[in-house]
C-alpha positions as CSV (number, residue, x, y, z in Angstrom):
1,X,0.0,0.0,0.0
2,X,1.9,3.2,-1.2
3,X,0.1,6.1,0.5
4,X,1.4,9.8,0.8
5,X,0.5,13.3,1.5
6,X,-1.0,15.5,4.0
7,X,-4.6,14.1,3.8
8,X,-3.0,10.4,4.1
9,X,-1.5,11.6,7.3
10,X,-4.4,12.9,8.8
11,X,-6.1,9.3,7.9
12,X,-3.3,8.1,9.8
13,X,-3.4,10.1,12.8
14,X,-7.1,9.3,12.8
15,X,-7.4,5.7,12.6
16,X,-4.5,3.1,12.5
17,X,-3.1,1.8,8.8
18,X,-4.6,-1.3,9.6
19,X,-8.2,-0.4,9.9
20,X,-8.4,1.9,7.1
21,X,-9.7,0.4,3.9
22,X,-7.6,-0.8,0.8
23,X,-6.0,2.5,-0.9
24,X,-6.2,1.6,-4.5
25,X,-4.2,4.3,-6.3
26,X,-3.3,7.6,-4.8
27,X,-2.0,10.5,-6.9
28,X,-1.7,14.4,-6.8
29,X,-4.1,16.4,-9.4
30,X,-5.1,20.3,-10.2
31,X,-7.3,21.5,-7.5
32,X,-10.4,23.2,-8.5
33,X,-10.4,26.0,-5.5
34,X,-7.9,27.1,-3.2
35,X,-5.4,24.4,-2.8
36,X,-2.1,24.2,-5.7
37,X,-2.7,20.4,-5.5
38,X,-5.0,17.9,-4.5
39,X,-5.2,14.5,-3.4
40,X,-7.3,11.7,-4.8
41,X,-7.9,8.2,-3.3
42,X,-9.5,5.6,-4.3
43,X,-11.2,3.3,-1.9
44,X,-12.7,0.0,-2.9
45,X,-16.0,-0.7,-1.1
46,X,-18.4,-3.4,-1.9
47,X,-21.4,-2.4,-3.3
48,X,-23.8,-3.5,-0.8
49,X,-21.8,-1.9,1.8
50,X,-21.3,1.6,0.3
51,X,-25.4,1.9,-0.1
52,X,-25.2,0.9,3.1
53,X,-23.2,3.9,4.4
54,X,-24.1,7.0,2.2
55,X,-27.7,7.9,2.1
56,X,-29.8,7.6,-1.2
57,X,-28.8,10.5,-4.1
58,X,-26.0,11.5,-1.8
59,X,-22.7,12.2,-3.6
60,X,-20.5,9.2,-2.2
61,X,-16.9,11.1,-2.6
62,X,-18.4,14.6,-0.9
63,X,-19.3,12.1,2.1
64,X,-16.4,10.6,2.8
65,X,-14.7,13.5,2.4
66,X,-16.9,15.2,4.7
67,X,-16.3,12.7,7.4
68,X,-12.8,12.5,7.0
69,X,-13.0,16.3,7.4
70,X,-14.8,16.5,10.2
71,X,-13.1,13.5,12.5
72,X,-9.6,16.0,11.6
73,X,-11.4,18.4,13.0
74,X,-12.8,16.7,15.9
75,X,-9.0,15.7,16.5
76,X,-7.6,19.2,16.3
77,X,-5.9,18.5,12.8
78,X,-7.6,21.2,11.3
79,X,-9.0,24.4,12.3
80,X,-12.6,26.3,11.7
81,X,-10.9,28.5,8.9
82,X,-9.3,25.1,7.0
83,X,-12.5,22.8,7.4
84,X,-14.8,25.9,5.9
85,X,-12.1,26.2,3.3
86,X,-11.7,22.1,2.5
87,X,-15.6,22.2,2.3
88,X,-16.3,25.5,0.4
89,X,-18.6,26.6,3.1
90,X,-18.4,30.3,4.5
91,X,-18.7,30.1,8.9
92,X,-22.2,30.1,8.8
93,X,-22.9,27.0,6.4
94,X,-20.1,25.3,8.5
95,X,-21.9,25.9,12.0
96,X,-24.7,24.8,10.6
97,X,-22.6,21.7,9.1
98,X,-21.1,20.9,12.3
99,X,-24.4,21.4,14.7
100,X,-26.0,18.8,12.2
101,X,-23.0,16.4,13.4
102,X,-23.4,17.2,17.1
103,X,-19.7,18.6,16.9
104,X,-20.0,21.6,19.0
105,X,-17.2,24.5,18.6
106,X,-14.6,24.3,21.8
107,X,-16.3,27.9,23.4
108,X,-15.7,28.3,27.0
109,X,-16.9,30.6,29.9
110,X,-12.8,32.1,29.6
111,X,-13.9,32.6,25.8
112,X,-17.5,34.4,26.6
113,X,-15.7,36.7,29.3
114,X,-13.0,37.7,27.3
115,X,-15.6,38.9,24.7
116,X,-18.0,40.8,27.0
117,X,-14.5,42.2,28.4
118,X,-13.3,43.3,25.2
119,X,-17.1,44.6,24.4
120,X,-17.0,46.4,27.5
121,X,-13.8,48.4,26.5
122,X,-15.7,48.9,23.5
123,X,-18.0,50.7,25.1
124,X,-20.4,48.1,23.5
């Protein structure tokens, strides 16, 4: 299994070599957005499985890269501003996103009174 790149590592970091499915062919191409390059992998899945997993008329590549993108995020691997980006989603598609998923954004009592705080100074 010949696997490289940054989104390979993340898989990685995520879930051990040994559980991930077979990698197939993995190769750099043009990206259509804001990356230089971008990483396809090909994942064989058994038919009956895969219409198992992804919901009817759902795009089966956007879904797995939608849950690989979220577990990295879930894992600190990526940030807010990189999971909006990898998705094309602005922050308000991506809380929605996220709230749909039960991952909640890492906002603490420290976070809310620095902000009233800062608004205070504001004289907001």
């Amino acid at each position: 299994m010949r696997l490289a790149g940054p989104l390979v590592s993340i898989l990685r970091q995520i879930h051990p070599p040994h559980l991930l499915p077979p990698v197939t062919q993995v190769h750099w191409s043009h990206s259509p957005e804001c990356y230089l390059a971008a990483m396809q992998i090909t994942v064989d899945l058994p038919d009956d499985l895969a219409q198992q997993m992804i919901a009817a008329g759902q795009n089966l590549a956007r879904a797995v890269l939608e849950n690989i993108a979220v577990e990295a995020f879930r894992a600190h691997r990526l940030t807010e501003h990189q999971l909006a980006q990898l998705l094309g989603m602005d922050r308000y598609q991506l809380d929605g996103f996220l709230k749909d998923r039960g991952v909640w954004l890492d906002y603490t009592m420290d976070d809310l009174h620095q902000e009233l705080e800062g608004q205070r100074k504001l004289g907001l």
